[in-house]
N, C-alpha and C positions, 0 to 999 in steps of 0.2 A: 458696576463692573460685573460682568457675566461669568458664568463659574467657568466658562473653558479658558478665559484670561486669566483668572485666579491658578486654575487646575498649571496652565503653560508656567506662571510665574513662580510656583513651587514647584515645578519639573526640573524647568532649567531644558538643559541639555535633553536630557530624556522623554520631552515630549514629543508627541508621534509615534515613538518607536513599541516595537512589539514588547511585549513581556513576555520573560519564559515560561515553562511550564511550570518548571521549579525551580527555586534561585540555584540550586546546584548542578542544573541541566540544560547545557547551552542551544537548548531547542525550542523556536517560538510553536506556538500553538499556528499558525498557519503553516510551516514544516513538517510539525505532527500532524495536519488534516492529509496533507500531502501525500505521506508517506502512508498514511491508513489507506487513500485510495491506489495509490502504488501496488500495496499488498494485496488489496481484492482483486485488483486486474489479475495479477500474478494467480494467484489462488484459482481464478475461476480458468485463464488460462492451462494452468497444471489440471484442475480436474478432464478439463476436454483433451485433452493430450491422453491420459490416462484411460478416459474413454476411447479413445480413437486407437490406440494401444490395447485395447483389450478387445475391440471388434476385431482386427487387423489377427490378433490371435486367435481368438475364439472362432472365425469364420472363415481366415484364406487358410490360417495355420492346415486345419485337418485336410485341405481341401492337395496340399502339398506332401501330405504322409501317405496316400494310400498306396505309393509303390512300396514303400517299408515294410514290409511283412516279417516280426522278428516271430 
């Protein structure tokens, strides 16, 4: 008998399935891969944003003040 017939017949039910991360954390570890690359998208999105936000200031801003003369 091969160990993954062994490993299935003290599974039971619960072979195949994912395990969580922590028995007290309804989150399999292929959700948690997920959601890490979620957040880097996110991340590097927001830094270019913030970039582009700070050209848009930095460079048309002044370019719209010079009638201002306080």
């Amino acid at each position: 008998m091969g160990d993954s017939k062994r490993r299935k017949e003290v599974l039971g039910d619960k072979y195949g399935q994912e395990e969580p991360i922590f028995p007290w954390l309804p989150f399999t570890k292929t959700q948690a891969s997920q959601f890490v690359k979620l957040s880097t998208k996110g991340a590097w999105f927001g830094i270019g944003a913030l970039v582009a936000w700070w050209l848009i200031v930095r460079l048309v801003g002044p370019a719209f003040g010079w009638w201002q003369v306080t």
